[in-house]
N, C-alpha and C positions, 0 to 999 in steps of 0.2 A: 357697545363700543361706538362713541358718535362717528362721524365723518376726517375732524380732525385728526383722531388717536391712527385710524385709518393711514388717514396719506404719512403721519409720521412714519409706521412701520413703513408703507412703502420706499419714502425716500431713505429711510436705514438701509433700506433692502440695496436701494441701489448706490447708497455710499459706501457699502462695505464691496460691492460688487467690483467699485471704483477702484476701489484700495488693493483689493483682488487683485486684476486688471494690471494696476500701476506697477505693481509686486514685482506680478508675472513677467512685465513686460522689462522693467531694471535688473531682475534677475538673466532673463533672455539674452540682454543689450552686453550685462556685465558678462556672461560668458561665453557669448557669441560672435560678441560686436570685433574683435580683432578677424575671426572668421568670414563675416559680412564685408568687413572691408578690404579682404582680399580677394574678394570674387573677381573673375575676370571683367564681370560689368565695370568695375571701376574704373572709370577713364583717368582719375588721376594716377592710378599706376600704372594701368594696361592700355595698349595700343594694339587694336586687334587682335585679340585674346592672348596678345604679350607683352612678359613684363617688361613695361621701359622706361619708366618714371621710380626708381628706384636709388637706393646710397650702395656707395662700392663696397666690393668683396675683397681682401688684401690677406695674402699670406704671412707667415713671422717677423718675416724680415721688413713688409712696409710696399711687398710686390703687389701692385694692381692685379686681381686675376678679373674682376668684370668689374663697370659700370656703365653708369649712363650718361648720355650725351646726346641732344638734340631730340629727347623722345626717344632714344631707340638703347639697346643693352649693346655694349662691346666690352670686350676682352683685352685678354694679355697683347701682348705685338708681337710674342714669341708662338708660331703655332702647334713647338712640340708641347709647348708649357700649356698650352688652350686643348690640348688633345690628352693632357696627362691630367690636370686637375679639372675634367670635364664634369665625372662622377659625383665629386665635393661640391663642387661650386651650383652643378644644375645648368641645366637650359631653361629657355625662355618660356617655354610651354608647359612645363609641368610632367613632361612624360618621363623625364628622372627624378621620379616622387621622394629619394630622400635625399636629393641635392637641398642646396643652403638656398637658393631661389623658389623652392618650392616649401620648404621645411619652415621656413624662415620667413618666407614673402611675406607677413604681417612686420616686422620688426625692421625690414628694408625697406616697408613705405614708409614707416614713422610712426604705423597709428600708436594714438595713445587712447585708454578710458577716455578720460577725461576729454583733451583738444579732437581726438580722433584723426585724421588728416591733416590738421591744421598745420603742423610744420612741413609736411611735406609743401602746400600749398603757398606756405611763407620763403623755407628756404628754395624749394625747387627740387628739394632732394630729399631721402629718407634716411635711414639710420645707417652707419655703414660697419659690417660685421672685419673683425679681424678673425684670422683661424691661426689656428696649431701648427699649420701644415708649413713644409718648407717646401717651394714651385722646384727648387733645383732639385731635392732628394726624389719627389715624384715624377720629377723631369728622369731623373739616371732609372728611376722604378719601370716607367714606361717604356723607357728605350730594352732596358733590360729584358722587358718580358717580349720584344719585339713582336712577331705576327701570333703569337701564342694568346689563346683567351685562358685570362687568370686574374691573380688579383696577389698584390703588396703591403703590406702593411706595417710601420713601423711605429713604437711609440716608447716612451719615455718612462720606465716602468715604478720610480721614485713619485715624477709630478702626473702621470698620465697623459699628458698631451702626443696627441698623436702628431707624430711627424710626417709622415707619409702615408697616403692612401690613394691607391691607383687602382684600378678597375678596365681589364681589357677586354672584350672592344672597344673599343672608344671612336672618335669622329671628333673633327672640328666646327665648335659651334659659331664661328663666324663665318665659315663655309659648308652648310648642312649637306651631302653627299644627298642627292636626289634618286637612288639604288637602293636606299638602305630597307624598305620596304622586302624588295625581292633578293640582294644578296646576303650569301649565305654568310659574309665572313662578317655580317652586320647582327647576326643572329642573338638576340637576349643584350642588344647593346644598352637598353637603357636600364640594363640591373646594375645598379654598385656591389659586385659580387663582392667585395670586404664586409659589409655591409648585410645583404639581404639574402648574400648565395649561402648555402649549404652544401656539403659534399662528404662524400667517403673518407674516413680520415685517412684509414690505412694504418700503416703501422705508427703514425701520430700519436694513435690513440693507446698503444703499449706505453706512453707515460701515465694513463688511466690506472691501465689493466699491472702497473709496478706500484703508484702508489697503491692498491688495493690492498698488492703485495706487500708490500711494506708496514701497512694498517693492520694487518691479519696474521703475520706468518714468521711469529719471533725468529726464525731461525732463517730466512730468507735468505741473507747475505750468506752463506756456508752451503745453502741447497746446490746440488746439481743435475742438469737432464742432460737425457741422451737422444739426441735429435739426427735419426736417419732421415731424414728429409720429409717427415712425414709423422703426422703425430695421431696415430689410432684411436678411435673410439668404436662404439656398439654402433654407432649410425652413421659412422663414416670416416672418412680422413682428412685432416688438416694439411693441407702440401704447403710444405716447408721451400724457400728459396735456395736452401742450398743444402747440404747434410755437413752438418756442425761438430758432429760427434757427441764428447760430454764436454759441457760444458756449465760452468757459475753464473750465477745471476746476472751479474755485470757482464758478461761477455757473452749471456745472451740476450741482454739488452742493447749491447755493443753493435754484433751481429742481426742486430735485428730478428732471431731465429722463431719464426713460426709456431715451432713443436712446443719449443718453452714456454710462451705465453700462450699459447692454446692449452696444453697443458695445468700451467694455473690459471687460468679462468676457469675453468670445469673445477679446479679443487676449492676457488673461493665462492663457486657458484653465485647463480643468479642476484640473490639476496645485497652478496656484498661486495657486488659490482656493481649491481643501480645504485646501493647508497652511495659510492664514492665517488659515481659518476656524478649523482645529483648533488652532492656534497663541491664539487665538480662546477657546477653550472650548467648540467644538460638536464633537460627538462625544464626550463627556466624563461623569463621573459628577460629581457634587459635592453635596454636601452643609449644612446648616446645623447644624453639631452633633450631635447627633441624628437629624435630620429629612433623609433624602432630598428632591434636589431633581431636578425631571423634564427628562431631560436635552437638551439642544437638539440639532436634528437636520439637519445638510447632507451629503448624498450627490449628484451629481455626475457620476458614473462612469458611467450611462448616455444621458446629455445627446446632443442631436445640437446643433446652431448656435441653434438658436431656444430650446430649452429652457435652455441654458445663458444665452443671455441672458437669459431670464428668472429663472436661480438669483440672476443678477448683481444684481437690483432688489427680491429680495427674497419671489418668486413661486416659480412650478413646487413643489417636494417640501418646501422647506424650513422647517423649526417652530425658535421661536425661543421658550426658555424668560424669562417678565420679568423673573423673580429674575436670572439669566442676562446678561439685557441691560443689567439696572442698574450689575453689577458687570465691565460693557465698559465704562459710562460713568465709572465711578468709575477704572479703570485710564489712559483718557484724560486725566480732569482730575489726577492723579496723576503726571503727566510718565511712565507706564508700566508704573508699579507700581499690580497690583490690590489689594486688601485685602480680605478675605474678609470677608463679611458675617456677623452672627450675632445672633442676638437673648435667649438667654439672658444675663442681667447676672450674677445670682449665687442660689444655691442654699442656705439657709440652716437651720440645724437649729434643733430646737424649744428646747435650749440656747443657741442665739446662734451655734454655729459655724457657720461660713461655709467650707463643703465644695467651692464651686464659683466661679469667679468669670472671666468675659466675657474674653477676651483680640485684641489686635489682633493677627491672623497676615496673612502676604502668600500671597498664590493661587499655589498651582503650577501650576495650570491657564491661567493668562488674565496674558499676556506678551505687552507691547509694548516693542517699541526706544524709550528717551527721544525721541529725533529724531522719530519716525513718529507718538510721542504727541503731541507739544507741535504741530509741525505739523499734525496733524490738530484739535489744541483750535483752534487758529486759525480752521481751516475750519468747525467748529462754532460758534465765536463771531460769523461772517461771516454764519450763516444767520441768526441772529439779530436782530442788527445791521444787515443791508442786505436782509433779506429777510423774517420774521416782526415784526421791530420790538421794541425792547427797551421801549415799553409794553406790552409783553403778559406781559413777566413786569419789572415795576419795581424799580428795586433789586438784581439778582439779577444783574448781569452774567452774564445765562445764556448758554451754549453748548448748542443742542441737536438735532435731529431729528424730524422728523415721520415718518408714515406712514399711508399710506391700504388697507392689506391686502384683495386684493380675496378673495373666496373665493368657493364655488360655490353656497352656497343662502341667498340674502340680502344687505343692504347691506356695504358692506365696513367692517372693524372698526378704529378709531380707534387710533392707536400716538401716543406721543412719550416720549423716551428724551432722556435730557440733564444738567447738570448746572452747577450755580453756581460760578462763578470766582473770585464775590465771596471773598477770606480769611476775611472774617467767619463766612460760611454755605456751609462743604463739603457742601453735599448733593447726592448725585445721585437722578435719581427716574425713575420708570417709572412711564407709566400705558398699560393697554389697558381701551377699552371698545369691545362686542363690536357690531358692528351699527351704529355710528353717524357712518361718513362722513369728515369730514377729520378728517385727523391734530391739522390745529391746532387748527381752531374748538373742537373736543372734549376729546380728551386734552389740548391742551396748557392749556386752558384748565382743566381740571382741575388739572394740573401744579402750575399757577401757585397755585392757591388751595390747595393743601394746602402748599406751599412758603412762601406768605406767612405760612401759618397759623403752621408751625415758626419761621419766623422772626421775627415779632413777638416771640416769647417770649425772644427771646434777649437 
């Protein structure tokens, strides 16, 4: 081999190394490059490691909840409205990591592939997101849930856009509270608990443990138990909230009774409970676009008699995500079809194009049989109707759920889960507040006023 055949292979060696190299480096750019340029290094966004070169954030209706101005990020001019859509919107620094500021901050500088920064650098501004959300229904959510930490959630269960989502505690971000470090009522403030919290369903989760019933137990609707306050096993006892006597299906799902649904949980056992859960959407990952949702959790598999009656009511191990539970209830009133929630509406460039926009998809995850749906709205409308009272929520031809979550260090935390039949007003809603007792008196009472609130406007 002379000299020249030589250098040829070597410069192959190093054109292909080049190409290599080039690959790597277009592939890196293509699916990093929106990453890299939201690093806080960026001075075209960030101003001391915050974001303040950015396009605004606006609610349904056309409400500013943040922008920029002068270098710097400001807000609504309302500060129940900047303390209720904190969660959604984000702060400046990222420490509410699935706020729309952090989730997002790429699509609110402007970058593109291609230009990169360049129109934030031309217009002076980046992309400005609209959302789903109404400032006033999150505004009545927040007041609602006053010094209570919990969380609201309502959404639209035909288009999925979510209306409302409030996350308490909360703080004002154009006044940061300089305590929030050391006080306690500041404690887990930058979790969007609709969002990333998980918790005890409580008796939420006997809409699980009925459809199960309903999927397994031809003869369900005619069954009756007998509920002294307490429903036996080999390994212990289920304490019942009140003693029931006998009673049907429906009226012990009315009554919420313990022994019943302890009861069938043990007869449909393990097997076919996780599948209807996981059938369900627990066990599952799901998402809002963007934004990781925390996934809800039932395991089972080590249960003896007494633990699994209590899986069955909604106790023992299992966590129940709200975002989660709202779009079980939206599947129900839906004759079975979920709809996936989502709260970006549309994404819009500083020239006018509109890059992104809101679309109604159906859940792969959260699948019920038409039958088992509409059947079980019934039973959810029954609680209502003969058992919570449809003055509690007027108007609303509600179907819903209560629950009383007990947990180990303190009062037990307020649940109600449920959803309007009314045609007029598809909303389904979810509220947990943490520490405060019955399911109705609280949450549902909650429910109701963020529900009227939406609904007046219509």
């Amino acid at each position: 081999m002379n000299n020249t055949t030589k250098r040829a292979y070597v410069l192959y060696v190093f054109i292909l190394a080049f190409i290599v190299g080039l690959g790597f480096m277009v592939f890196s750019f293509y699916t990093n490059g929106s990453e890299w340029a939201a690093k806080t290094v960026n001075r075209h966004i960030y101003s001391n490691g915050q974001i303040a070169n950015a396009g605004s954030i606006f609610d349904r209706n056309g409400v500013t909840l943040a922008y920029s101005e002068d270098g710097k990020r400001k807000y609504n001019e309302s500060k129940t409205i900047r303390k209720a859509t904190l969660h959604a919107v984000g702060d400046t620094s990222s420490f509410i990591a699935t706020g729309v500021q952090s989730i997002y901050s790429t699509q609110l500088s402007g970058y593109d592939f291609v230009d990169g920064v360049y129109n934030l650098k031309k217009y002076g501004t980046g992309n400005d997101i609209t959302l789903t959300l109404d400032a006033n229904a999150c505004k009545a959510a927040y007041e609602a849930l006053g010094s209570r930490k919990g969380t609201v959630g309502v959404y639209n269960y035909r288009t999925g856009e979510i209306i409302c989502m409030v996350s308490t505690p909360t703080y004002d971000p154009a006044n940061k509270p300089s305590d929030m470090a050391d006080n306690p009522k500041y404690e887990g403030v930058y979790l969007n608990r609709f969002i990333s919290g998980v918790y005890t369903p409580g008796s939420t989760f006997k809409t699980v443990t009925a459809i199960c019933a309903l999927q397994n137990i031809p003869d369900i609707g005619s069954r009756t138990f007998k509920c002294t306050g307490k429903y036996h096993t080999a390994s212990g006892d289920v304490i019942c909230n009140n003693v029931h006597g006998t009673v049907n299906f429906e009226t012990a799902f009315n009554r919420s009774c313990n022994s019943a649904f302890a009861e069938l949980a043990i007869e449909l056992g393990k097997d076919k409970l996780t599948a209807t859960a996981q059938q369900l959407g627990f066990n599952t990952k799901e998402s809002l676009g963007q934004t990781p949702v925390a996934k809800s959790m039932f395991d089972v598999s080590k249960t003896n008699a007494v633990d699994l009656g209590w899986a069955g009511i909604g106790q023992y191990t299992t966590l129940a995500n709200p975002c989660h539970m709202m779009t079980i209830m939206g599947a129900i009133a839906n004759s079975g079809t979920a709809i996936k929630p989502y709260y970006i509406d549309s994404i819009t460039s500083p020239s006018g194009r509109v890059t992104t926009i809101g679309q109604t998809e159906q859940s792969e995850t959260v699948t019920i049989d038409p039958n088992i749906a509409n059947r079980m709205k019934e039973y959810m409308r029954s609680n209502v109707a003969n058992y919570y009272g449809d003055s509690t929520f007027p108007g609303l031809k509600m179907c819903g759920k209560t629950g009383t979550a007990q947990i180990d260090d303190g009062e037990s935390h307020s649940w109600f889960v449920g959803f309007s039949a009314n045609p007029e007003t598809p909303y389904a809603v979810v509220c947990v507040a943490e520490n405060s007792g019955s399911g109705l008196a609280t949450a549902g009472k909650i429910s109701n006023t963020v529900l009227q609130a939406i609904c007046k406007k219509k």
